[in-house]
Biopython code that builds the backbone (N, CA, C, O; Angstrom):
import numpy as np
from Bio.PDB.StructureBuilder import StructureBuilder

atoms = [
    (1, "UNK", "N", (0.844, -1.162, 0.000)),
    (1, "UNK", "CA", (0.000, 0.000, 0.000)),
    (1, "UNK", "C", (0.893, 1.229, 0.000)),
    (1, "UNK", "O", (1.849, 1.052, 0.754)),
    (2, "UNK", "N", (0.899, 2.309, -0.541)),
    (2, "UNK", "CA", (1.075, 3.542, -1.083)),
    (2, "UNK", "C", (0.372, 4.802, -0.752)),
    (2, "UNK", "O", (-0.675, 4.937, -1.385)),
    (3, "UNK", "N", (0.696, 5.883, 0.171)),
    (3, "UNK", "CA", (-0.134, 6.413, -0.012)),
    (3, "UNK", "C", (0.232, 7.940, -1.046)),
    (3, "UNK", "O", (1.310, 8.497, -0.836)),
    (4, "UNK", "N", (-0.540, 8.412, -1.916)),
    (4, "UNK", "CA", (-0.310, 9.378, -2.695)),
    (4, "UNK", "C", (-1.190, 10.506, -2.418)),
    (4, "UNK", "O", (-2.202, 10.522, -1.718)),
    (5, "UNK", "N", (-0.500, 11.692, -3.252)),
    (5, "UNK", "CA", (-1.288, 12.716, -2.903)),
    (5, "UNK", "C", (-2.305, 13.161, -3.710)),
    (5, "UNK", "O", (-3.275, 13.828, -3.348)),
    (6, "UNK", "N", (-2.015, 12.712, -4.976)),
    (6, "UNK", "CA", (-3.046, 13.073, -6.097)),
    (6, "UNK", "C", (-3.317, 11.358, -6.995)),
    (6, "UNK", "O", (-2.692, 10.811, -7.904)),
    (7, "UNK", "N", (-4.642, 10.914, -6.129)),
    (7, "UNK", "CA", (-4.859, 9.977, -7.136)),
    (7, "UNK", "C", (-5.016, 9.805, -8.730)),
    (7, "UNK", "O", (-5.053, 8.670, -9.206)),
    (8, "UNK", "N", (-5.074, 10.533, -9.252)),
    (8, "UNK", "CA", (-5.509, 11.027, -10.945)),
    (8, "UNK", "C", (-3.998, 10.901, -11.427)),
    (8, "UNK", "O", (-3.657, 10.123, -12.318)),
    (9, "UNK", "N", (-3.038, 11.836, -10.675)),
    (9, "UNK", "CA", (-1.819, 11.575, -11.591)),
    (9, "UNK", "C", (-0.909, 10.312, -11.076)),
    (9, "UNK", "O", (0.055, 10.007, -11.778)),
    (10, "UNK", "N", (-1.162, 9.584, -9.917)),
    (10, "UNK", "CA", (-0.364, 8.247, -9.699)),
    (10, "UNK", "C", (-0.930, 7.325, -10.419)),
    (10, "UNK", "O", (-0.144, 6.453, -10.789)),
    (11, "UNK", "N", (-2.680, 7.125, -10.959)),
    (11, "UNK", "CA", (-2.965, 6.296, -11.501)),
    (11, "UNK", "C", (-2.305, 7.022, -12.721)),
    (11, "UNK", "O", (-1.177, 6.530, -12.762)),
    (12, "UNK", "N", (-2.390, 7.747, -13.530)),
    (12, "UNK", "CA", (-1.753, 7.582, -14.772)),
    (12, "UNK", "C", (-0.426, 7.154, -14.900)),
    (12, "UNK", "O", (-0.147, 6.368, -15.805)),
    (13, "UNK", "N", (0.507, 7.589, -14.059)),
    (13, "UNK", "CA", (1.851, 7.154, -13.849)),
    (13, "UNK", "C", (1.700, 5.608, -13.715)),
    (13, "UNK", "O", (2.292, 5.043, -14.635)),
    (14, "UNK", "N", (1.204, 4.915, -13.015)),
    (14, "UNK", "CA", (1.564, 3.259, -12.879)),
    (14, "UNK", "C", (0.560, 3.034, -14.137)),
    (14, "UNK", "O", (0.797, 1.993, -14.750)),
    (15, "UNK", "N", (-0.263, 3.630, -14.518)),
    (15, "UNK", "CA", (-1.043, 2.089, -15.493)),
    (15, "UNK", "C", (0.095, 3.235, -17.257)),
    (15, "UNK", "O", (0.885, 2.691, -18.029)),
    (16, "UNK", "N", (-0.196, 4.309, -17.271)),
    (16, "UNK", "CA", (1.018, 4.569, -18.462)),
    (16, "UNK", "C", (2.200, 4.052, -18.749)),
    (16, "UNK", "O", (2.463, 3.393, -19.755)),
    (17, "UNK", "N", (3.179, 4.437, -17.581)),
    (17, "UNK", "CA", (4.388, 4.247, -17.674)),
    (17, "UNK", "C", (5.025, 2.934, -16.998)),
    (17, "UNK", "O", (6.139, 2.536, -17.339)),
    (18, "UNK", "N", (4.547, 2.532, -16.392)),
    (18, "UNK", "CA", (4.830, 1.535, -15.343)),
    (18, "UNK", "C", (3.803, 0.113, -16.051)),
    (18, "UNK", "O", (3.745, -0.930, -15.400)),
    (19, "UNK", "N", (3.300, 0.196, -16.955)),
    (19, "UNK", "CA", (2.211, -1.034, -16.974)),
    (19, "UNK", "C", (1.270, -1.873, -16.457)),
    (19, "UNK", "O", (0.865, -2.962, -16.861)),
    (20, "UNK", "N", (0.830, -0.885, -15.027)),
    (20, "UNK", "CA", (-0.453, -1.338, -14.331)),
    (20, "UNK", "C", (-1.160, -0.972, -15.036)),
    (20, "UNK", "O", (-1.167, -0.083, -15.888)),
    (21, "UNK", "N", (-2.403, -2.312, -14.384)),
    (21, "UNK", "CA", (-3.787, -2.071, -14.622)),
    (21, "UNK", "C", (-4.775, -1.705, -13.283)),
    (21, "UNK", "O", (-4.710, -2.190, -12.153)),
    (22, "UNK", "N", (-5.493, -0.921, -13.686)),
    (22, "UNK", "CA", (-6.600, -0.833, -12.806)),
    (22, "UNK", "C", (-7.542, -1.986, -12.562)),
    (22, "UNK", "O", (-8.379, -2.418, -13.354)),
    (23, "UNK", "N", (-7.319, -2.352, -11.529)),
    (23, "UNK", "CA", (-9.013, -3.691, -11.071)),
    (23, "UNK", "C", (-9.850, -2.847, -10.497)),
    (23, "UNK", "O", (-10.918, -2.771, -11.106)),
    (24, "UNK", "N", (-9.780, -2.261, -9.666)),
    (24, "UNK", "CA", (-10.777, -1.744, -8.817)),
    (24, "UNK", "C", (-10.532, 0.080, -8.120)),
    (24, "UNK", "O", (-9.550, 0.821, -8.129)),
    (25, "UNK", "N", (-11.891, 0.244, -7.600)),
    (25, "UNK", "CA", (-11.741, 1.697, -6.684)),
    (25, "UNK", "C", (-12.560, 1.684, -6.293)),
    (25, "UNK", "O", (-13.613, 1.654, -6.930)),
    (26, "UNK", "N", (-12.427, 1.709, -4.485)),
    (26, "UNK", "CA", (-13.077, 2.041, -3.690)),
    (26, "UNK", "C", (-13.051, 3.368, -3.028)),
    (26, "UNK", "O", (-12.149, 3.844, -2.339)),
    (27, "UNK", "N", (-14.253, 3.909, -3.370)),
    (27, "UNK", "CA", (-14.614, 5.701, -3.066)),
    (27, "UNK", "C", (-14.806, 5.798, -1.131)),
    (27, "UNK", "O", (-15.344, 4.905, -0.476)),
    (28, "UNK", "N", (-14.273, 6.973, -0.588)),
    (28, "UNK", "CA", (-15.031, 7.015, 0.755)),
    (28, "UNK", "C", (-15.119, 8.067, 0.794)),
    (28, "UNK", "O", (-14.335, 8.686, 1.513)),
    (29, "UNK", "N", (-16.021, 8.697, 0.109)),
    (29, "UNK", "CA", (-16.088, 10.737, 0.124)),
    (29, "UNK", "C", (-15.929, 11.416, 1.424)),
    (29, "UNK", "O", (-15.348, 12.481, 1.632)),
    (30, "UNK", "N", (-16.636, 10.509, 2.423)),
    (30, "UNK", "CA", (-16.919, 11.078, 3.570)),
    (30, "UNK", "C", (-15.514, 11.611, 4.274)),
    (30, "UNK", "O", (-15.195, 12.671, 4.813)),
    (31, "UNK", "N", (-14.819, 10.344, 4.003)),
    (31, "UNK", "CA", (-13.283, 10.388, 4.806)),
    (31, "UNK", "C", (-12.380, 11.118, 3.760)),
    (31, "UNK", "O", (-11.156, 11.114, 3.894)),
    (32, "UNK", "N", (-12.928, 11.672, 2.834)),
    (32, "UNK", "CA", (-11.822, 12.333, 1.446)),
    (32, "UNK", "C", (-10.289, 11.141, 1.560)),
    (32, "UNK", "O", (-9.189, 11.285, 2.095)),
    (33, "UNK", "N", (-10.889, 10.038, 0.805)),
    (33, "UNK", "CA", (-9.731, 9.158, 0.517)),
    (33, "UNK", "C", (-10.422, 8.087, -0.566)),
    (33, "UNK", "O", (-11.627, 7.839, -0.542)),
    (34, "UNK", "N", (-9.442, 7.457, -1.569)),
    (34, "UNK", "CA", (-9.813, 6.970, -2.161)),
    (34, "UNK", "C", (-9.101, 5.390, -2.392)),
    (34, "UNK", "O", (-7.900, 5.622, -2.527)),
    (35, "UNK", "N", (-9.259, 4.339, -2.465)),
    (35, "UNK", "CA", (-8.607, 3.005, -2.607)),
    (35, "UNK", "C", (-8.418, 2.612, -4.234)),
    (35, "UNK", "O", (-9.288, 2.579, -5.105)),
    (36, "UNK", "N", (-7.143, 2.359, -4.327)),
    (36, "UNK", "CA", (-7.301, 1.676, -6.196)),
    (36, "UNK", "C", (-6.129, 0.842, -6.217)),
    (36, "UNK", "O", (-4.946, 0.896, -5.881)),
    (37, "UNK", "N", (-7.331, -0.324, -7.001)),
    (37, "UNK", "CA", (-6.153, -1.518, -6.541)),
    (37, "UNK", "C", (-5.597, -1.221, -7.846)),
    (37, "UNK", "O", (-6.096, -0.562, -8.758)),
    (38, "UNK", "N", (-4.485, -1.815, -7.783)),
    (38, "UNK", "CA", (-3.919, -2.040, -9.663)),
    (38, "UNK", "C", (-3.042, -3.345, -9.827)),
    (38, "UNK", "O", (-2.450, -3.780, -8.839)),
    (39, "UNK", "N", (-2.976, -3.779, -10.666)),
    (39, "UNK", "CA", (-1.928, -5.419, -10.856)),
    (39, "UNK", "C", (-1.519, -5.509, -11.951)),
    (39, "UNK", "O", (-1.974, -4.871, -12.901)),
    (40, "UNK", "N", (-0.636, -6.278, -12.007)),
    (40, "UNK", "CA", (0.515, -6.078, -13.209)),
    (40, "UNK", "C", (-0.300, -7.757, -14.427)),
    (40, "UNK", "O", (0.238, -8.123, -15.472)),
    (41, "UNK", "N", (-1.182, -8.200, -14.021)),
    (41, "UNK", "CA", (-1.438, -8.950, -15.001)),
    (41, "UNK", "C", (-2.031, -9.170, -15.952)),
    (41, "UNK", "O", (-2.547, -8.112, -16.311)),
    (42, "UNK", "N", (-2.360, -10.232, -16.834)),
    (42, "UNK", "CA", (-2.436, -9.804, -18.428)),
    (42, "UNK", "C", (-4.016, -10.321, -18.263)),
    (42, "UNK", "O", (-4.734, -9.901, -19.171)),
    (43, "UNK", "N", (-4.442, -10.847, -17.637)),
    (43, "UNK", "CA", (-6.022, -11.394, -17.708)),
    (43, "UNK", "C", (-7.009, -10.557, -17.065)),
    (43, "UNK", "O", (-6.726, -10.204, -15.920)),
    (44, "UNK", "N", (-8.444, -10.041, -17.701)),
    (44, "UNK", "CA", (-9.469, -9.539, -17.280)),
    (44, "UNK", "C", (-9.504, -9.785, -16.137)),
    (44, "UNK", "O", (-9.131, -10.865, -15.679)),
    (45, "UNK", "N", (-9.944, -8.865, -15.473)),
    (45, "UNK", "CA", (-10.897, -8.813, -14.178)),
    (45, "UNK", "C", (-12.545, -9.149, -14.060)),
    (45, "UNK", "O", (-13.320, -8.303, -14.506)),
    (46, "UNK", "N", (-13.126, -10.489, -13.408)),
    (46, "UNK", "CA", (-14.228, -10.754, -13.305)),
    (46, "UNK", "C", (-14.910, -9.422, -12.798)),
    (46, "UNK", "O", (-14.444, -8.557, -12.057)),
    (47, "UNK", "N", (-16.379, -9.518, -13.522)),
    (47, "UNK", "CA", (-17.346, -8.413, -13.477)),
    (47, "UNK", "C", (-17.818, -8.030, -12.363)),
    (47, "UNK", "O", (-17.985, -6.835, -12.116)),
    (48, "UNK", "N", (-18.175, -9.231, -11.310)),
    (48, "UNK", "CA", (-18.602, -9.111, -10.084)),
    (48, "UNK", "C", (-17.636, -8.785, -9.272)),
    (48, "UNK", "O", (-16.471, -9.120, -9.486)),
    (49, "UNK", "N", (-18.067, -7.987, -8.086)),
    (49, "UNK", "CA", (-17.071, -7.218, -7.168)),
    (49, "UNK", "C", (-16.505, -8.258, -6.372)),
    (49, "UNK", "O", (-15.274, -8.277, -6.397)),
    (50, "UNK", "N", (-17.173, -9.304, -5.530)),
    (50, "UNK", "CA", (-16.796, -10.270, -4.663)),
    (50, "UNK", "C", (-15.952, -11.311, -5.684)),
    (50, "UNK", "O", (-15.463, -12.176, -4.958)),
    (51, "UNK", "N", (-15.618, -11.543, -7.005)),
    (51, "UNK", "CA", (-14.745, -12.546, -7.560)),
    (51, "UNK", "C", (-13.659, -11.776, -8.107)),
    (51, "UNK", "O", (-12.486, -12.143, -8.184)),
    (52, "UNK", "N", (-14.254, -10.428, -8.566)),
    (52, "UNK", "CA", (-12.797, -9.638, -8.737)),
    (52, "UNK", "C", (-12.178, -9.120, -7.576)),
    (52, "UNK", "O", (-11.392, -8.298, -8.047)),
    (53, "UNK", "N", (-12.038, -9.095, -6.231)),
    (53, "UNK", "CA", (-11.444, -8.792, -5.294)),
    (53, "UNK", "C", (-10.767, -10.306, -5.346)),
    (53, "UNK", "O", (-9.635, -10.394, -5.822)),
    (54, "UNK", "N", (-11.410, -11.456, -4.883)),
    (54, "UNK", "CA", (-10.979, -12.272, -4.894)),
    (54, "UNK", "C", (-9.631, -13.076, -6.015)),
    (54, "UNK", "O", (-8.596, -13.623, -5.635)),
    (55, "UNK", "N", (-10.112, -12.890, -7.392)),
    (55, "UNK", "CA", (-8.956, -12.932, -8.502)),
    (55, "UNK", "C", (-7.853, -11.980, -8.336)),
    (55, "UNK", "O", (-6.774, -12.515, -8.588)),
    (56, "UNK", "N", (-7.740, -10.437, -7.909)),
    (56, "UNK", "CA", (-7.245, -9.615, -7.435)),
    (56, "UNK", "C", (-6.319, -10.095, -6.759)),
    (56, "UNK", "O", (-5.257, -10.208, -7.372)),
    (57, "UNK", "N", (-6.331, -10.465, -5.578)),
    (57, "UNK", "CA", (-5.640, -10.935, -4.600)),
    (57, "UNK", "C", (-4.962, -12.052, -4.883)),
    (57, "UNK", "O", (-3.870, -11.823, -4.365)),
    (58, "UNK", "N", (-4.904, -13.073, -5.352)),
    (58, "UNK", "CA", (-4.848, -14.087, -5.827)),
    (58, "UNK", "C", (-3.373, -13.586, -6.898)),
    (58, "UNK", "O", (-2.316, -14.153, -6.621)),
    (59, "UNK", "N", (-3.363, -12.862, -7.717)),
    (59, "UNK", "CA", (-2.576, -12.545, -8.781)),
    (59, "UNK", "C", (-0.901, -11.596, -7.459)),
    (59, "UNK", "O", (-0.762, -11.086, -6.347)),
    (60, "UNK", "N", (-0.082, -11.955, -8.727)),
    (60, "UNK", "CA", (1.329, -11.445, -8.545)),
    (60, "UNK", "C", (0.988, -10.134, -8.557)),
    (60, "UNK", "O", (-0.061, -9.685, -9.020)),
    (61, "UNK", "N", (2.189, -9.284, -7.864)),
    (61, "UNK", "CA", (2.093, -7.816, -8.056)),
    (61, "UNK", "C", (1.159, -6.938, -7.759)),
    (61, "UNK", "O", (1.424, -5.843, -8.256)),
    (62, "UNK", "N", (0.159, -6.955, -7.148)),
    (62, "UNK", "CA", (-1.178, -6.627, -6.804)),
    (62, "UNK", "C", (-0.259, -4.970, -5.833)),
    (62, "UNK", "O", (0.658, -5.024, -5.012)),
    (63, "UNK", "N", (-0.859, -3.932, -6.282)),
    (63, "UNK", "CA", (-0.468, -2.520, -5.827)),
    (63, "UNK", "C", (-1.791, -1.975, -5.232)),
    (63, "UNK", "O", (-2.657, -2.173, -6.085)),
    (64, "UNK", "N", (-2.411, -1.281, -3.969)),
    (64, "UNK", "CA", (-2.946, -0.793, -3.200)),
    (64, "UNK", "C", (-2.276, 0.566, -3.267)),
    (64, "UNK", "O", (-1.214, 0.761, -2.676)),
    (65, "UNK", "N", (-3.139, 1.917, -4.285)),
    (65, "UNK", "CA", (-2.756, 3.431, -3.498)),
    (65, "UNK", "C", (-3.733, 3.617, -2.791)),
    (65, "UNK", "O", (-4.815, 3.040, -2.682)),
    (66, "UNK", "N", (-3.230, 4.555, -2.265)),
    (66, "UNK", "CA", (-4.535, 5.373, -0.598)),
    (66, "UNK", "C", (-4.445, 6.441, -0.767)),
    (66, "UNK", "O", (-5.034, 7.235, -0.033)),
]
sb = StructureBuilder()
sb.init_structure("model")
sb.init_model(0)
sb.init_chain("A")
sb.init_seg("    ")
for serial, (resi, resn, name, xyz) in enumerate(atoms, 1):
    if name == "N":
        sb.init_residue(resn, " ", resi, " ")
    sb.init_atom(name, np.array(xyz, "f"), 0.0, 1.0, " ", f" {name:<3s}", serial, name[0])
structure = sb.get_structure()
């Protein structure tokens, strides 16, 4: 886990330059913070939230910013 200051330009930096992908983002407006997973692998992410967390985790390289 990572924490950054501007989510918008770290996600472009790892999925541009670095070759992450985005799986997921979890919003918490309330707490002004945001969760985004990203992973370095070559296969889709299942549609449903509970099997793509699960495939998520499961995979190499799996990156958490905050």
């Amino acid at each position: 886990m990572l924490r950054v200051k501007s989510a918008e330009k770290s996600l472009d930096f790892y999925t541009r330059v670095l070759g992450f992908r985005l799986a997921g983002r979890i919003e918490f407006p309330d707490r002004q913070f945001d969760l985004l997973f990203l992973h370095m692998g070559t296969a889709p992410m299942a549609a449903a939230e509970d099997d793509r967390l699960e495939a998520l985790f499961g995979q190499p390289g799996v990156l958490e910013l905050t």
